[in-house]
N, C-alpha and C positions, 0 to 999 in steps of 0.2 A: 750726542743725540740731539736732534735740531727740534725748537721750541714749536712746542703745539700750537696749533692757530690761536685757541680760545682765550691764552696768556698774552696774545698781542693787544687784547683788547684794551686790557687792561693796565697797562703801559702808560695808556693814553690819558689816564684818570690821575689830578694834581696828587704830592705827594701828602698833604697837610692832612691832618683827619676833621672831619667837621667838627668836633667839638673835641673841648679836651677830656680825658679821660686817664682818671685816679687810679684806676685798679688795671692788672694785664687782661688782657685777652689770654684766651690758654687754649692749645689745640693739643691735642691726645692725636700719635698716630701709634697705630698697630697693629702692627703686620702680625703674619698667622704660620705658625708654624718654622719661624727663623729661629737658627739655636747660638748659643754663644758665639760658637766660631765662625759664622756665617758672613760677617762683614770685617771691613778693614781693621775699623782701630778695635778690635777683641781678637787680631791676632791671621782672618783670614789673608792668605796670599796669592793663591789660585784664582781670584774672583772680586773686581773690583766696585765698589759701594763708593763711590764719592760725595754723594748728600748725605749720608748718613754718617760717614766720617768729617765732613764739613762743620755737622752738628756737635759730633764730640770735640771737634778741635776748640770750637766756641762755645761748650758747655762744660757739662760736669760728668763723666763715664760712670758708673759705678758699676764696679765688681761683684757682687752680691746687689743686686736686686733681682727682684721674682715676679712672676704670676704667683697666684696662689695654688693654681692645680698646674696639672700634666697633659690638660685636658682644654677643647675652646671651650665651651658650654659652662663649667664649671669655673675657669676663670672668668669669664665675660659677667658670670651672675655675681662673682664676688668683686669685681671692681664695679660695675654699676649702683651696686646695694651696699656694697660696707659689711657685707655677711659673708664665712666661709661657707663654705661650699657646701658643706653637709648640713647648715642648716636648712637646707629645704631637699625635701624629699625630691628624688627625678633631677636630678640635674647629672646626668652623665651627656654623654655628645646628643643633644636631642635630632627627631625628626626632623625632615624637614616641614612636617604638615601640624606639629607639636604647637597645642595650647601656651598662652604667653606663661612661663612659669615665676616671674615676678607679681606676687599681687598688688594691685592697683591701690595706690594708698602707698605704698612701701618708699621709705625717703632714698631719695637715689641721688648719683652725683649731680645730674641734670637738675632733678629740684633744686636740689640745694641751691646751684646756681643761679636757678632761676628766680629761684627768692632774693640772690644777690643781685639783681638787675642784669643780666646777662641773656643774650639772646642766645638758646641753645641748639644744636647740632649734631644732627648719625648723617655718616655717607660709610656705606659700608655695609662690610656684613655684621647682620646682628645676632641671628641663633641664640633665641633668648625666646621663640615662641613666637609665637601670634593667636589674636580670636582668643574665644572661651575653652573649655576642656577639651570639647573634641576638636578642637584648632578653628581654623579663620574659614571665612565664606571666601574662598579665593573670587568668585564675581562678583562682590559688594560689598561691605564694610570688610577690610579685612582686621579691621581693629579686634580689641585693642592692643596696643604694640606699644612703641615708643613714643609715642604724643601722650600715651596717657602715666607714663611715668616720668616725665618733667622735660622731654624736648618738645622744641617750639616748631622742628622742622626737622623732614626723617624721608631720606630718599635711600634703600636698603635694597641689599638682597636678603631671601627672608632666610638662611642656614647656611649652607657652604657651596663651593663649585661642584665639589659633586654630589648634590643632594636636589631633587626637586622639590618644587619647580623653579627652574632657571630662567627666573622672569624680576623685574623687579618692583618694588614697592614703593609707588611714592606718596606718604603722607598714609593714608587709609586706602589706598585703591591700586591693584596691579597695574601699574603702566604699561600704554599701549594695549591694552585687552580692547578687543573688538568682541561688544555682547551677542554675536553672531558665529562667536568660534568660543565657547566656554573653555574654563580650565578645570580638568580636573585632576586630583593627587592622591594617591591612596601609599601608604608603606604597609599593606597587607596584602593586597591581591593586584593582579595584572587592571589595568581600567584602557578601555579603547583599543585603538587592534595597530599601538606605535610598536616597531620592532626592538625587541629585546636585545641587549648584547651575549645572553646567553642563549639564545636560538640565532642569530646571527651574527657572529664573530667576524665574519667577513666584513662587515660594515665599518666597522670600529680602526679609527686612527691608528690606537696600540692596544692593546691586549687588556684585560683588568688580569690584575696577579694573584687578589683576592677579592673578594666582593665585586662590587662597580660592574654588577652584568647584565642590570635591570635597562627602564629603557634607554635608546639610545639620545639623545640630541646632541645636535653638532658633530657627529661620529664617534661622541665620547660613551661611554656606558656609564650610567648615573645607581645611585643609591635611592630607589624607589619607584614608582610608577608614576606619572603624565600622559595626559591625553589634550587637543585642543590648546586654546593657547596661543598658536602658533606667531602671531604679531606682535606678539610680547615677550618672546624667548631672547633672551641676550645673545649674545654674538662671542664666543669665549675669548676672541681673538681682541674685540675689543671692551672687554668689562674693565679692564685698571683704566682707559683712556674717559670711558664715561663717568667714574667712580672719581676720579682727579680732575674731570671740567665740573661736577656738581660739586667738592669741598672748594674750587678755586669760585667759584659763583656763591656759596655761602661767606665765605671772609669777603670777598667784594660787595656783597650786597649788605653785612653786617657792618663793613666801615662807610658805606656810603651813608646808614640809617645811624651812623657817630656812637652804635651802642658797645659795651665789650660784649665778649663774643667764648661761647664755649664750643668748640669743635670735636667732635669725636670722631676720627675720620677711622674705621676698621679698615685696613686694605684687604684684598681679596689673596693674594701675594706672601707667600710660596705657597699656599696650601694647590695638595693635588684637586683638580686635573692640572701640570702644567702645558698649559698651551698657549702663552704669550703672543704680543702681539705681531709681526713678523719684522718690526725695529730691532726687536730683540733675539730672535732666533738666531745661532749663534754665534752671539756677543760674547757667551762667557766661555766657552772651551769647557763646560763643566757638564754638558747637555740641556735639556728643558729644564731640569731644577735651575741649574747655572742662568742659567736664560733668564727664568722666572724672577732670581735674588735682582738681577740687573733692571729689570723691568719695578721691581719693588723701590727702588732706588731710586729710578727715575720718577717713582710719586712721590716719592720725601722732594725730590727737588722740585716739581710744581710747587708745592706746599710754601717752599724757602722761596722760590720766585716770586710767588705772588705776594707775600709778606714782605718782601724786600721792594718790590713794585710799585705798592700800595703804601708806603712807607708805616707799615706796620711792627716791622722785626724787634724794633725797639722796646717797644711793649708789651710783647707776646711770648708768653714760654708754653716754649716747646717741648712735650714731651712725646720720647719715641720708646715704644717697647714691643714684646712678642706674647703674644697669649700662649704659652709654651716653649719645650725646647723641640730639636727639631727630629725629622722622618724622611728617611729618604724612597723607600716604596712604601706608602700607602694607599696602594690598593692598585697601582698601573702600572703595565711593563714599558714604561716609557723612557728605557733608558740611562735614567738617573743613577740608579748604583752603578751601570757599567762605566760612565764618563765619572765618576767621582776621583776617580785618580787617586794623589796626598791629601785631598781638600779633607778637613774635618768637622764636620757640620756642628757638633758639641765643643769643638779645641780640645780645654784639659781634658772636661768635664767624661763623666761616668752616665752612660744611659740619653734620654730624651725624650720624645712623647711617650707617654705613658708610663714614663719609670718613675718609680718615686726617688731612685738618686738625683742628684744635683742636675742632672744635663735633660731633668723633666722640667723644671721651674726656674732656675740659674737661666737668665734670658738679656739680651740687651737691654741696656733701662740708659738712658742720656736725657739730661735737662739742659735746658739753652735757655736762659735770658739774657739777652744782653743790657751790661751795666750792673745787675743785678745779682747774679750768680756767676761766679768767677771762677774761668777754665779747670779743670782740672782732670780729677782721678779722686773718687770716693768709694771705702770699704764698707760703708755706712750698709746696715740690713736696713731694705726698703722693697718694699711690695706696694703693687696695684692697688691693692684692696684697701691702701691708706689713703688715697686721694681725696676720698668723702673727706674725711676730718681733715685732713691738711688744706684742702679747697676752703673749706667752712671757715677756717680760723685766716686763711690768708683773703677772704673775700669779708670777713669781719661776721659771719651767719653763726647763731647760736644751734646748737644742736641738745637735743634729748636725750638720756639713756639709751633710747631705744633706736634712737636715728645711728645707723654705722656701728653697731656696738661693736662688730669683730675690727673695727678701720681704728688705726691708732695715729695720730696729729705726729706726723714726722716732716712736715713743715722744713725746721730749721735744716734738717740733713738734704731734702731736697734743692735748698737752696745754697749749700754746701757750708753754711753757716754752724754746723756742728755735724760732729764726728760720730754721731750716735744717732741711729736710728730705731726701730723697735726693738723691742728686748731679745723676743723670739718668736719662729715664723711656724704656725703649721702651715707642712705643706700635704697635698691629695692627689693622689694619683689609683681611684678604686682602693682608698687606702692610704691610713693615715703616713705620718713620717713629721719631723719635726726637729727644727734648727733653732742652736743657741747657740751666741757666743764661737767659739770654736768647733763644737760639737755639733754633728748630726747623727739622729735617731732613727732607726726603721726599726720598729717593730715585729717581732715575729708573725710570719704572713703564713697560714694554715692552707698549705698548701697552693699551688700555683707553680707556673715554671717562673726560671730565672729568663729566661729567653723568650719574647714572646712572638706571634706570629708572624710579626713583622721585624723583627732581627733586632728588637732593642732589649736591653735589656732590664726587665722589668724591676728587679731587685726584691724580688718574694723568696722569702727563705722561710725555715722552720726557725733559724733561731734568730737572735736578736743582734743587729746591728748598731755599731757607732764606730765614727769613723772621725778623729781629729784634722779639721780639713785643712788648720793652718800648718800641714804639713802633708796632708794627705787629701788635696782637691779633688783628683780623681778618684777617691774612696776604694782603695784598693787594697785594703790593712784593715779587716774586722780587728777593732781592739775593746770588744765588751767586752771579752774573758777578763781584758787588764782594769777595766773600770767597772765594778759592777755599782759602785755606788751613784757613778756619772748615768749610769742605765736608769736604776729607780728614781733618779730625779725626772728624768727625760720621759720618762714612763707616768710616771704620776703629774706630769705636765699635762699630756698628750692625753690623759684622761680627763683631766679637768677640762679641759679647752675642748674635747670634743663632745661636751655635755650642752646642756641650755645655756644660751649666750647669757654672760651676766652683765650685769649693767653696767655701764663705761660711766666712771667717774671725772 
């Protein structure tokens, strides 16, 4: 794939850093909706990832690491905050026109760092809300967002590709809006007279399979209504190319100004709609999904170019993960399940978005420092939602009780300096579930299918699940009957931990 213009620029710039600098730089990327098996080194062979197995080759893999939900919304809220998921009421997949649901005041990864001298960073999507209750003034402040919960600089889209409005946000103000064509967004009634894809199907690139028949832009059928706007609507084709020159313009402009640097780069990549750029249309043999993992690929490698470029890579850890496991139709007949062939989006794993077995939250998870963290392959349990406290302690920031209580200092595992990570992980998927040691727990789910809409399978039963994974990954052997006492432990966990968060000693 031949180097985007924007990266030439940067070439040009000596490799020395203006000053020297004690602590790493750290950039989070996170792609959306990739599942275990999706890339090389977890096992894909159908579909080739070479930045992102570049990363593992020079990092550390880990096996068991997680999101904390099944869900983007609900993990994005518990890695930003250090809180699971259910502590705050509303955090299912929100709106796109959805009030900020973090409150203001709440110690978030961003702070933290930002208390530690570090200039912080969103390029990406956020889906974490905007504005007050009833959401954002999309014409004028669209705050408060992410500036007001500890980054320094915030160029987003405000939910998902297929969610309106498909415009994006840079800082407090919709980019590109001309106050002579307003926007407007409703997820309740029809607003302006833009065609529907459910009154005109003929419009639409591919089909929606379920939902996505609201209105149309770009030929896609969106999840909501839009009106006006129109100068500030993205380009589907080209959102990962804009979304990859703004995180390569933050690290450039944060080592020119010699500060460390927190990057949160969210990619847009795999999540539906897939409709890549036409570099990538098909590159993978796998169809649009196919397409999409390859395009997601090619943003990890801006990332490593320009850190490499910039003579930064040294100092910088990288982490790469997925805010879930993966879906192959959500919500468009675009193809994807018919090109999927052998490829196995989950690998071993059981389930994926929206399950609470393993193949919901079991997600790529790789760390890179060079010098620092030495190659490998770690079993280590490690989640998202510890980065608060592990940031804190390895940026030297004290934290409160109350700051990240559900985030546990797993530090040393991430840096593969120890073989032990948290003790045990709840996980959420509309519903608890909860990993120890060997053992996984699903609690008996009062009714629900095992299959859901969208052909995963969700893991709702009447009775109660445990599954010994160090023998049974793919959780295909209920063995509660054989353990009931391994149950009421798991049970009386799962209760405790889903009550009021108690104070982190």
């Amino acid at each position: 794939m031949r180097l985007s213009p924007f990266l030439y620029l940067i070439v040009l710039l000596p490799a020395a850093s203006p000053r020297a600098q004690t602590r790493p730089n750290i950039v989070f990327i996170y792609s959306d909706d990739l599942g275990y098996g999706d890339v090389g080194c977890y096992g894909a062979t159908a579909v080739r990832t070479p930045n992102v197995d570049r990363l593992a080759a020079e990092g550390l893999r880990f096996t068991n690491g997680h999101s904390e939900a099944a869900t983007c919304t609900p993990s994005r809220f518990s890695f930003v905050t250090g809180l699971y998921s259910w502590r705050k009421k509303n955090t299912g997949i929100a709106r796109g026109n959805a009030g900020l649901i973090i409150p203001e005041g709440t110690t978030t990864v961003a702070s933290v760092l930002t208390h530690a001298g570090y200039r912080t960073g969103i390029v990406g999507k956020w889906h974490l809300g905007l504005g007050g209750p009833d959401g954002p003034d999309w014409n004028g402040n669209v705050g408060p967002g992410p500036l007001e919960l500890g980054f320094a600089y915030s160029y987003i889209i405000p939910a998902t590709l297929d969610r309106v409005p498909t415009v994006y946000v840079d800082g407090r103000r919709v980019a590109g809006l001309d106050p002579k064509d307003p926007l407007f967004v409703s997820y309740d009634h029809p607003v302006g007279d833009e065609p529907t894809g459910k009154d005109y199907p003929e419009l639409l690139r591919y089909p929606a399979s379920h939902g996505h028949d609201q209105t149309i832009v770009n030929g896609i059928g969106r999840i909501g209504y839009m009106a006006g706007g129109r100068s500030a609507r993205w380009v589907d084709e080209t959102v990962a190319q804009v979304l990859a020159r703004k995180a390569v313009d933050f690290i450039a402009a944060s080592r020119a100004g010699g500060e460390p640097f927190f990057l949160y780069y969210a990619l847009t990549d795999i999540h539906v709609p897939h409709w890549p750029n036409r570099d990538f249309v098909n590159t993978s043999g796998l169809g649009l999904r196919g397409d999409a993992i390859v395009q997601m690929d090619w943003c990890v490698g801006q990332v490593l170019h320009a850190l490499d470029s910039l003579g930064l890579a040294d100092n910088t850890l990288v982490i790469f993960s997925s805010d879930n496991g993966p879906v192959v139709d959500d919500g468009y007949a675009d193809g994807s399940v018919e090109h999927l062939g052998g490829h196995r989006p989950a690998g071993v794993l059981r389930g994926g978005k929206y399950s609470r077995f393993e193949g919901g939250t079991r997600v790529p998870f790789i760390v890179r420092w060079p010098g620092q963290v030495k190659p490998g392959v770690s079993d280590a349990l490690v989640c998202q939602i510890d980065f608060l406290r592990s940031f804190a302690r390895l940026t030297g920031q004290p934290l409160g009780a109350t700051d990240g209580p559900d985030s546990f200092d797993v530090l040393d595992a991430l840096l593969g300096r120890s073989s032990t990570g948290r003790p045990y992980l709840p996980e959420d998927a509309d519903g608890p579930s909860v990993l120890r040691g060997r053992w996984k727990y699903i609690p008996p789910y009062p009714g629900g299918p095992l299959i859901s809409s969208v052909h995963i399978e969700t893991g709702n039963l009447m009775q109660p699940q445990l599954y010994d994974l160090s023998n049974d990954l793919g959780e295909r052997h209920n063995v509660a009957a054989e353990h009931p006492e391994v149950v009421r432990e798991l049970d009386a966990l799962l209760r405790a931990v889903t009550g009021p968060a108690p104070p982190v000693k």
